[in-house]
C-alpha positions as CSV (number, residue, x, y, z in Angstrom):
1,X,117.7,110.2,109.5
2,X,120.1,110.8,106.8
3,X,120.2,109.0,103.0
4,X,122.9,108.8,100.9
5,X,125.7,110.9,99.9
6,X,123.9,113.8,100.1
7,X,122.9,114.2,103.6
8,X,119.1,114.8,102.9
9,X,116.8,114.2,105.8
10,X,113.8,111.9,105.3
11,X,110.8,113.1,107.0
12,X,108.8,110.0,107.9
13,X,105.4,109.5,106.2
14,X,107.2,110.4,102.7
15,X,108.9,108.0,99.9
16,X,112.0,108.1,99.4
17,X,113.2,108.8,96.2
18,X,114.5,105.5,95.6
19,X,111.4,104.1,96.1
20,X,110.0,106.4,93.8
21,X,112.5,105.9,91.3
22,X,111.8,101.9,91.1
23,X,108.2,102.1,91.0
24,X,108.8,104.8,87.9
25,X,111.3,102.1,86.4
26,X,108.6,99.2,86.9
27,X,105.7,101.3,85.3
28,X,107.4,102.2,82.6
29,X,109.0,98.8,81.7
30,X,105.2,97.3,82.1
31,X,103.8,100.2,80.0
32,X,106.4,99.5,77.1
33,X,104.3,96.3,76.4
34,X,101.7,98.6,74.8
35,X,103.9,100.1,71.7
36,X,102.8,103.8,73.3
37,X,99.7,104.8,74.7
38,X,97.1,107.8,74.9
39,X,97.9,110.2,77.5
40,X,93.9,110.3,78.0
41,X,94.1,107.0,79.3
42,X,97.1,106.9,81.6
43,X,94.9,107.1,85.0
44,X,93.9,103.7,83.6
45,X,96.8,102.2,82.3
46,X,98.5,103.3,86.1
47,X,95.1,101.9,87.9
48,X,95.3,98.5,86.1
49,X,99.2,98.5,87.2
50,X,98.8,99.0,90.7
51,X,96.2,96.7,90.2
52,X,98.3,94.2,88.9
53,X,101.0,95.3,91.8
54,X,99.2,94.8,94.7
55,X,97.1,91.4,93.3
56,X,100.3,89.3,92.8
57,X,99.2,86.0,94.5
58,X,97.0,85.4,90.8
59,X,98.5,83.2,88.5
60,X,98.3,83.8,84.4
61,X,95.3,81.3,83.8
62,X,93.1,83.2,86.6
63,X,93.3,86.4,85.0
64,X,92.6,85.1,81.9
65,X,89.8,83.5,83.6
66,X,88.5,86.4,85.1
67,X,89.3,88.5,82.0
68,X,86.3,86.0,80.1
């Protein structure tokens, strides 16, 4: 099918780049929190994201009850 202006295909199976593109913007805006981070730790930093992505249904006192 095509997207946009463009007239790409989208193969089924792959993101589109939109998709891609918001998940960047969210990461990054949940990253800014940090004041700038090692890049030897960024598989953690995006692990504990999608972490936090995909666990929404926990409210602020559980995972500061979980944290301790």
């Amino acid at each position: 099918r095509l997207i946009g202006l463009d007239n790409q295909r989208v193969v089924e199976g792959i993101y589109h780049i939109q998709t891609l593109n918001n998940y960047m913007m969210r990461w990054k805006a949940w990253l800014r929190r940090f004041n700038g981070i090692g890049t030897d730790y960024i598989e953690n930093y995006l692990s504990w994201f999608r972490f936090m992505e995909d666990n929404t249904e926990y409210s602020d006192q559980t995972w500061i009850k979980e944290a301790l």
